[in-house]
C-alpha positions as CSV (number, residue, x, y, z in Angstrom):
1,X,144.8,132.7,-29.3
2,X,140.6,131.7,-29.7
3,X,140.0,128.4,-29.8
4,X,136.4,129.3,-29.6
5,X,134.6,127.6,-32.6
6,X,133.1,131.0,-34.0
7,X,135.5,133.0,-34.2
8,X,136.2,134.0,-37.6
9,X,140.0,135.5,-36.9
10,X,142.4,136.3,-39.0
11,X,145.1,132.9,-38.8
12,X,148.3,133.5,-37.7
13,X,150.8,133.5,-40.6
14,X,152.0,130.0,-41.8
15,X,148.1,129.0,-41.6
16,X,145.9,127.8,-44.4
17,X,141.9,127.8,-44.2
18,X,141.5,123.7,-44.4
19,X,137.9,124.2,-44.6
20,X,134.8,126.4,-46.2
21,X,135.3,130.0,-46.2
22,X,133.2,130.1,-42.8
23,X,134.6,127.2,-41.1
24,X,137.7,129.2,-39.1
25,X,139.6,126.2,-38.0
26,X,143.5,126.8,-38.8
27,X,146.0,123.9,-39.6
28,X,149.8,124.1,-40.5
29,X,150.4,124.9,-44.0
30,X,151.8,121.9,-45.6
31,X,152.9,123.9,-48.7
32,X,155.7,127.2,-49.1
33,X,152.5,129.1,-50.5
34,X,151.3,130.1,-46.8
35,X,154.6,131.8,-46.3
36,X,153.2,135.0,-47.8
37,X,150.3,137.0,-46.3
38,X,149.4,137.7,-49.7
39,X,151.0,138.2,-53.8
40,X,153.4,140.4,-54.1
41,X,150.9,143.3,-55.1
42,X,149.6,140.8,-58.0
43,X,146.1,141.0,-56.3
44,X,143.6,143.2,-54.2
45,X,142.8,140.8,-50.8
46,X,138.9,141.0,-50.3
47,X,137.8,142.5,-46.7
48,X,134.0,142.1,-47.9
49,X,133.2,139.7,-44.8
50,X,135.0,141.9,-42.2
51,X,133.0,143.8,-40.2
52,X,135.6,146.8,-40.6
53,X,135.8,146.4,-44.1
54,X,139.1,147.5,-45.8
55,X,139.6,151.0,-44.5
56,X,139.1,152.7,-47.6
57,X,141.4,150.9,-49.6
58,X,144.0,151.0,-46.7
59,X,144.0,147.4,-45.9
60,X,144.5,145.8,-48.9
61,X,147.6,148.2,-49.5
62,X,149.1,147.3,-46.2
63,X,148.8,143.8,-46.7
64,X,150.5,143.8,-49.9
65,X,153.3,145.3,-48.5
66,X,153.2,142.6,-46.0
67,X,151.4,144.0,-43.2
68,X,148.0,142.4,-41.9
69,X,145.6,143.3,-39.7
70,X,143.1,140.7,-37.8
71,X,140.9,140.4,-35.2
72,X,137.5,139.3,-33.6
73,X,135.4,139.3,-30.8
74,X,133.2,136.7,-29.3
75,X,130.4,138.0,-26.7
76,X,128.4,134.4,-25.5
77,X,125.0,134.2,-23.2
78,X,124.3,131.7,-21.4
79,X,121.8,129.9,-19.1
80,X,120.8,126.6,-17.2
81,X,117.5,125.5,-17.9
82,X,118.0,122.6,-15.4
83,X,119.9,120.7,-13.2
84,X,123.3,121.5,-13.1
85,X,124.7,123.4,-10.0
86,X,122.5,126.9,-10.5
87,X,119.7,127.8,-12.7
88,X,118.8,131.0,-11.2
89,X,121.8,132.8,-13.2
90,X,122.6,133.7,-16.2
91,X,126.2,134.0,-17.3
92,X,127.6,136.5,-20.1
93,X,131.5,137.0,-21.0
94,X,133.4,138.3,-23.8
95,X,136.4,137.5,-25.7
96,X,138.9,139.8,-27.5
97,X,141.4,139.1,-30.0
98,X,143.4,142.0,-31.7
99,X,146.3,140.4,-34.3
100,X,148.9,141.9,-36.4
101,X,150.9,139.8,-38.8
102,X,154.5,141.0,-41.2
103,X,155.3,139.3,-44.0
104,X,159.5,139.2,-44.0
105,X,159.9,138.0,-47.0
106,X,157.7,140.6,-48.3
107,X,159.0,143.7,-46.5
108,X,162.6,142.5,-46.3
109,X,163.5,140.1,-48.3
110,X,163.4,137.3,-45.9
111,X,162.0,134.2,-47.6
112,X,159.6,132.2,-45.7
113,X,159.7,134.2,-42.5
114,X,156.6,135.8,-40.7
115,X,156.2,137.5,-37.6
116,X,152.8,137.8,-35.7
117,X,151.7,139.6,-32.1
118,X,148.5,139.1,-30.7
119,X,146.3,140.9,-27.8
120,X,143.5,138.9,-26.4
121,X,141.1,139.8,-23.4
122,X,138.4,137.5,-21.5
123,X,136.2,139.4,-19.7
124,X,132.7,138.4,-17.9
125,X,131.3,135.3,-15.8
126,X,132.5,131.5,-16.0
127,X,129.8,130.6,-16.3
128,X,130.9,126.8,-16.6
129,X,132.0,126.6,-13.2
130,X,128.9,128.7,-11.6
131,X,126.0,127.5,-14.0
132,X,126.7,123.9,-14.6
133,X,129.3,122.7,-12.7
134,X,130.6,120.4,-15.3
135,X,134.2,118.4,-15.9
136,X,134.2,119.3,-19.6
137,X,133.3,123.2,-20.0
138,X,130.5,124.0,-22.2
139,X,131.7,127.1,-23.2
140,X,135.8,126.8,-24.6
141,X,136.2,130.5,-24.2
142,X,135.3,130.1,-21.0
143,X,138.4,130.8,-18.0
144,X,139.7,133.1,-15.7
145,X,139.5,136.3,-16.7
146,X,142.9,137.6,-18.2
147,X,144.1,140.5,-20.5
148,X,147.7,139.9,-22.0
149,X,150.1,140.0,-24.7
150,X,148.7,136.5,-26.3
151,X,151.2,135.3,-29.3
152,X,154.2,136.8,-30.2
153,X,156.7,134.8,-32.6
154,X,158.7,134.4,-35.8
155,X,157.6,132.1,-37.9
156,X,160.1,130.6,-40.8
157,X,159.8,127.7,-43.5
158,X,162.9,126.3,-44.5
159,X,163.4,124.4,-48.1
160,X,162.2,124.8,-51.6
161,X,159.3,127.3,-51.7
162,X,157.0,124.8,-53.1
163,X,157.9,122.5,-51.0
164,X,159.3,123.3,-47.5
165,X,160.8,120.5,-45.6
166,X,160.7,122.0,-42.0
167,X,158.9,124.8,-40.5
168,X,160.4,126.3,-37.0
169,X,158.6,128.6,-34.6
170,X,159.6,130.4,-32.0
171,X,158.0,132.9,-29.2
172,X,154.6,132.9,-27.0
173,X,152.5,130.7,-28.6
174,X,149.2,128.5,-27.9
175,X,149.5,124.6,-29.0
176,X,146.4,124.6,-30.5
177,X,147.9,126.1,-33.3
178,X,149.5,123.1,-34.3
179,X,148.5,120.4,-31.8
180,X,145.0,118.3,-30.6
181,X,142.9,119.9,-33.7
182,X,140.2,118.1,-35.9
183,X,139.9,120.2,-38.2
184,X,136.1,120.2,-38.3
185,X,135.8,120.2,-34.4
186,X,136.3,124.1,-34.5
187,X,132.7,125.3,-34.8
188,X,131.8,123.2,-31.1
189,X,131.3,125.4,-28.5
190,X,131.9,122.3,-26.0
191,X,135.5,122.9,-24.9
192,X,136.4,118.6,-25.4
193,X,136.8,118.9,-29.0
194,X,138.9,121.4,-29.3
195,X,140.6,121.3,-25.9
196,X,140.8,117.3,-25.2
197,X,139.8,116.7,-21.5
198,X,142.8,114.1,-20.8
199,X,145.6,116.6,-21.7
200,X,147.3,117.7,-19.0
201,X,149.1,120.9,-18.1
202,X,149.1,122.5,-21.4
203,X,149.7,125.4,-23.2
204,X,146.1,125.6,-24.9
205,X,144.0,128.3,-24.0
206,X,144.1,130.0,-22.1
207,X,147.4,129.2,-21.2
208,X,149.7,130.4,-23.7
209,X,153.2,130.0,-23.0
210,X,157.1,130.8,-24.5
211,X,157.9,127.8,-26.9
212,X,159.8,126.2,-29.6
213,X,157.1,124.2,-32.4
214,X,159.6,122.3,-35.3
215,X,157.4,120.7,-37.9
216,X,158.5,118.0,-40.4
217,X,157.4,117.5,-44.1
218,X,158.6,114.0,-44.8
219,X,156.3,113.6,-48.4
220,X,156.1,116.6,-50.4
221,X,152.7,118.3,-50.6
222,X,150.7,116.5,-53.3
223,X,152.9,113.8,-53.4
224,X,152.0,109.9,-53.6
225,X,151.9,109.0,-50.4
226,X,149.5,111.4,-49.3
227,X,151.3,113.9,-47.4
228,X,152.5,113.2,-43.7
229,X,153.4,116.1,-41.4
230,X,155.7,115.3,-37.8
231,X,155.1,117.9,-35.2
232,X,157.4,118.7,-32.3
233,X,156.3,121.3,-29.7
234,X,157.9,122.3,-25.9
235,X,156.5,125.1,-23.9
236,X,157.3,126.5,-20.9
237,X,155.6,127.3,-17.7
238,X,156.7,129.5,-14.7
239,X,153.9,131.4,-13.2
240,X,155.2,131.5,-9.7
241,X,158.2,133.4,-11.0
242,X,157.0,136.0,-14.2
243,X,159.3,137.3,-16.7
244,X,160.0,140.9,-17.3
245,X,157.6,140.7,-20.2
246,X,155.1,138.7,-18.5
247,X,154.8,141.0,-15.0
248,X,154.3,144.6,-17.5
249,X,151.8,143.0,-20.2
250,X,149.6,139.9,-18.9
251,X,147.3,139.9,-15.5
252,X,148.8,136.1,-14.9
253,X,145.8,134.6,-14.8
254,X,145.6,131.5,-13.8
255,X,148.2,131.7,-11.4
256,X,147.7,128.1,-10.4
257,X,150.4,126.3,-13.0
258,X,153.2,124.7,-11.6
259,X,156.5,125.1,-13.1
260,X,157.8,123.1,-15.7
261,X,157.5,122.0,-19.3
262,X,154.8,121.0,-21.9
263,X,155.9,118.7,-24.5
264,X,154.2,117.4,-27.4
265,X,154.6,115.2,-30.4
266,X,152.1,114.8,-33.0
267,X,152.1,112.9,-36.7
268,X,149.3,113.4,-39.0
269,X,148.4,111.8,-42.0
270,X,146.7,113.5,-44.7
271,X,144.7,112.0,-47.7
272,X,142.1,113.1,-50.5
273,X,139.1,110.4,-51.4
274,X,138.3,110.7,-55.3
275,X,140.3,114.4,-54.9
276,X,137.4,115.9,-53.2
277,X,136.8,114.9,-49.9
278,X,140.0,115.4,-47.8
279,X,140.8,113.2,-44.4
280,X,143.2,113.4,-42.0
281,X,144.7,110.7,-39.0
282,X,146.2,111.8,-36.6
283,X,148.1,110.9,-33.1
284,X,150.1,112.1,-30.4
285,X,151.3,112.3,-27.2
286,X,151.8,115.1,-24.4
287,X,154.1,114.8,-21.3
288,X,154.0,117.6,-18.7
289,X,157.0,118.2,-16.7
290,X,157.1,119.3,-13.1
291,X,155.2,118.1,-9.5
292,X,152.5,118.1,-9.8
293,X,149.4,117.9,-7.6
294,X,147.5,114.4,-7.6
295,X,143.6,113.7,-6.6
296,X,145.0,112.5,-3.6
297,X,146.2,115.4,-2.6
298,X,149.9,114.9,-2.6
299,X,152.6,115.4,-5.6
300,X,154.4,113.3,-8.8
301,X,157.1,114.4,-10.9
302,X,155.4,114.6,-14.5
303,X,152.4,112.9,-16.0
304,X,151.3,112.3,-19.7
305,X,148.3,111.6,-22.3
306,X,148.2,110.8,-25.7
307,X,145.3,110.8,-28.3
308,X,144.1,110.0,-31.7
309,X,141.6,111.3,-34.0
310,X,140.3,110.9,-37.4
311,X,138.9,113.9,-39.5
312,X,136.5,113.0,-42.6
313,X,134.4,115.1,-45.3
314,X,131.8,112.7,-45.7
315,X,130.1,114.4,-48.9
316,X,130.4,117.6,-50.7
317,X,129.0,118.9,-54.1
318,X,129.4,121.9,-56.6
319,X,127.6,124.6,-54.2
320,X,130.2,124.2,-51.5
321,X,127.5,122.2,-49.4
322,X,129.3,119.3,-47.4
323,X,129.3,117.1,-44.5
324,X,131.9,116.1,-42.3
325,X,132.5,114.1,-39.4
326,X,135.6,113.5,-36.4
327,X,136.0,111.4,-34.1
328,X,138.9,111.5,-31.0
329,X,139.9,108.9,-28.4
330,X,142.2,109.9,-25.4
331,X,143.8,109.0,-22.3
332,X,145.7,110.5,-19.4
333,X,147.1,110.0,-16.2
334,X,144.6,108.6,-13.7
335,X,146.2,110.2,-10.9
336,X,146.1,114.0,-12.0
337,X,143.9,113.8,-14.4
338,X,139.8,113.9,-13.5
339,X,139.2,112.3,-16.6
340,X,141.1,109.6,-17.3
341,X,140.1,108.9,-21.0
342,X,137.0,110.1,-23.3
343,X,135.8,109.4,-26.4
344,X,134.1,112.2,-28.4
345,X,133.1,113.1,-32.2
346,X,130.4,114.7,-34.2
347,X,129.1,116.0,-37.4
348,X,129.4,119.5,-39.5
349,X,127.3,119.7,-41.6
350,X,127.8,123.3,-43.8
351,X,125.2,125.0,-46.7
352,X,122.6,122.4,-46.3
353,X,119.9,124.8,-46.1
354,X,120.5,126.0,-50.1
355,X,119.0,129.3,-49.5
356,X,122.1,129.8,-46.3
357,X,125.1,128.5,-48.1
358,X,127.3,129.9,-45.5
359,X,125.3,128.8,-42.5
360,X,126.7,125.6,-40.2
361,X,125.1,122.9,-38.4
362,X,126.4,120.5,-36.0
363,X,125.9,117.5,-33.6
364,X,127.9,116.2,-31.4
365,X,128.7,113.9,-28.2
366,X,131.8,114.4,-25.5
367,X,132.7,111.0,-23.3
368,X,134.5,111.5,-20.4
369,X,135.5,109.1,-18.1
370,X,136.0,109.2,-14.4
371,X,138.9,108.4,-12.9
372,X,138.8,106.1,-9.4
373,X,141.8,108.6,-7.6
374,X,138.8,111.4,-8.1
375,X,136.2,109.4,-6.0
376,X,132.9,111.2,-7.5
377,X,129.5,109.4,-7.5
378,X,129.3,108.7,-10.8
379,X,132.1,106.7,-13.7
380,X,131.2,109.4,-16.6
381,X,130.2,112.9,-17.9
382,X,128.2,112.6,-20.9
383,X,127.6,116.3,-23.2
384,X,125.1,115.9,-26.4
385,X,125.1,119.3,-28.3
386,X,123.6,120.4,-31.0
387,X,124.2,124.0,-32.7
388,X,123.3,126.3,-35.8
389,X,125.9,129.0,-36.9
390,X,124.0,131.6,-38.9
391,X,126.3,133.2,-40.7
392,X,124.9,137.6,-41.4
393,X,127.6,138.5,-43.6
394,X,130.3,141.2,-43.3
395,X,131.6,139.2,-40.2
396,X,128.9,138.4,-38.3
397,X,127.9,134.8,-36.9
398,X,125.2,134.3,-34.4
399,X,125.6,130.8,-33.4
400,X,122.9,129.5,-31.0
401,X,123.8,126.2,-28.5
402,X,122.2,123.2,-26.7
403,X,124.1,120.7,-24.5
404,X,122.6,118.4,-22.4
405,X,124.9,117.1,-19.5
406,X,124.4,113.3,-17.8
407,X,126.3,112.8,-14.8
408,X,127.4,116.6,-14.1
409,X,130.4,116.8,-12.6
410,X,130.7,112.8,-12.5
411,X,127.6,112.7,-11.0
412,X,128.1,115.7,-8.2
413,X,125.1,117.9,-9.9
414,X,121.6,116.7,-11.4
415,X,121.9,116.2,-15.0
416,X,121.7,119.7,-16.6
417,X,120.6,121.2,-19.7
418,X,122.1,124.3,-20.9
419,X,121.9,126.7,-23.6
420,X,123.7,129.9,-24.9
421,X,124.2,132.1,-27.9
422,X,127.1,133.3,-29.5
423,X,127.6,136.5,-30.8
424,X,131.0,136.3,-33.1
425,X,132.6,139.9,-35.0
426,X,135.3,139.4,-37.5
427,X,136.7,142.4,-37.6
């Protein structure tokens, strides 16, 4: 699944919005309600900011009945003013998601059960490896190109509709779903935010993998405490030996992975300041499983990383204009990992310009330092970037970027400034 900050997908079912109606970061429901696509046919879902619209009255019929459609594309530009390892390119790729979601309960009778399948596509230039050279990618859609069967699982709640007490999924899946995401890091283009550099091995994108997520809901939603959610995640990796499944539907790309198993563990606490400006703490830790190739050049069995962010609205006001602000610390193994810990945050600020309510703005800074085992000239990477998502209507966001790099590459390329443009299509 997209990780890329623009992209205004459909969420995979089990998924609330946690943010403006243009912010498309997704977080785990924390209450029964995100169980069901929509109402049982109480209400007509709105398709008005979809590029596609609602099919002549189609898709608003389907998903009542418990069918929904989804999708975007992301098509990014970019080039190296200077520095960096080539500024006599340009780089352009595209990214294709296609989704489908079923409602269970809706189409069945199956209380709290969803099941969602997802194509997605990257095709063009890397242009993070041949423009800039960088540790931390400037562009998170940027990999290897791939075209495969994405996400396919079931999806169940189990408990009281109102208030579920655990939440199991099963099937391909990307961790990002549930794992490593501020959610008001989504709109950075950087991959660090959304894609923490210290993690090792994982199933984030583009690397989704077959896995088992179980998620806990110790204090009901609403409660007093503030809510706290326990997430458990494995995923497994076998590249060098496809399934059935993967050697017909996905290219295998990268091919690089060794085998073995992601596992992940992550509590978040969840809070509300005067009931209008939400927060979130969270922390966890990742082990990857398997031998694994060191700096050094020879093997370990395993290596892990752990992080911790916070997630704050700073201010918001009766027009849906806010501020927001995050902040993550992480760590990793020193031996496999080029980055051995970072520190990275920003701002989001959305509707500030009254006449753009839907419009985004955001500044940011990604940390990352060097591990010894490595042996680059330089202790740190340092990204600054800077962003405005204008948001057209009827899906459309064109989301221009700025990042400065110190220390490219730990100091391997001159410092480097690079810029790109996002084109983003909610379909």
């Amino acid at each position: 699944m997209d990780y890329s900050a623009a992209a205004e997908q459909t969420p995979p079912p089990a998924f609330v919005q946690t943010l403006s109606a243009d912010d498309t970061t997704t977080a785990p429901a924390t209450t029964a309600a995100a169980t069901s696509a929509s109402a049982s046919g109480a209400s007509t879902p709105d398709y008005s900011n979809n590029l596609t619209g609602d099919w002549f009255g189609l898709r608003p019929q389907l998903q009542n009945a418990g069918i929904t459609f989804g999708g975007f594309l992301d098509t990014d530009g970019s080039w190296c003013f200077s520095g960096g390892r080539s500024t006599s390119t340009s780089a352009y790729r595209t990214l294709l998601n296609l989704n489908v979601s079923f409602d269970l309960n809706q189409l069945f009778g199956l209380q709290g059960g969803t099941f969602y399948a997802s194509y997605e596509g990257f095709f063009g230039q890397n242009g993070s490896v041949t423009q800039v050279g960088s540790l931390q990618p400037f562009d998170n859609n940027d990999a290897p190109r791939f075209s495969e069967v994405y996400e396919l699982y079931y999806n169940q709640f189990l408990g009281n509709q109102q208030s579920p007490l655990l939440q199991l999924r099963v099937g391909r899946q990307d961790a990002i779903d549930f794992f490593s995401n501020p959610p008001d890091a989504g709109m950075f283009i950087n991959s660090s935010p959304t894609a923490f550099p210290t993690i090792i091995g994982s199933s984030l994108y583009p690397n989704s993998a077959p896995g088992i997520v179980a998620v806990l809901f110790p204090t009901p939603p609403g409660g007093s405490p503030p809510p706290l959610t326990l997430k458990f995640g494995a995923y497994y990796f076998d590249r060098m030996y496809p399934s059935a499944f993967d050697a017909v539907w996905n290219t295998l790309e990268p091919a690089n992975l060794p085998a073995g198993t992601f596992l992940i563990g992550e509590a978040d606490y969840n809070w509300q300041i005067n009931n209008s400006l939400p927060g979130v703490l969270a922390g966890g830790y990742s082990w990857r499983t398997g031998d694994l190739p060191t700096l050094n050049g020879s093997t370990q069995s395993g290596a892990g990383s752990g992080y911790i962010y916070i997630d704050q609205t700073l201010w918001n006001n009766a027009q849906n204009q806010s501020i927001a602000a995050f902040e993550v610390l992480s760590a990793g193994d020193r031996n496999v990992s080029a980055i051995d810990y970072s520190s990275l945050g920003g701002l989001l600020g959305t509707g500030l310009v009254p006449t753009r309510p839907n419009d985004q703005v955001g500044f940011g800074y990604d940390w990352a330092h060097v591990s010894s085992q490595a042996d680059l000239p330089k202790p740190y990477e340092l990204a600054l970037e800077g962003f405005y998502a204008l948001n057209l209507g009827h899906g459309i966001t064109v989301q221009p970027d700025l990042q400065y790099f110190v220390n490219t590459g730990g100091g391997v390329y001159p410092d480097a400034l690079v810029g790109l443009v996002r084109l983003s299509l909610n379909f």
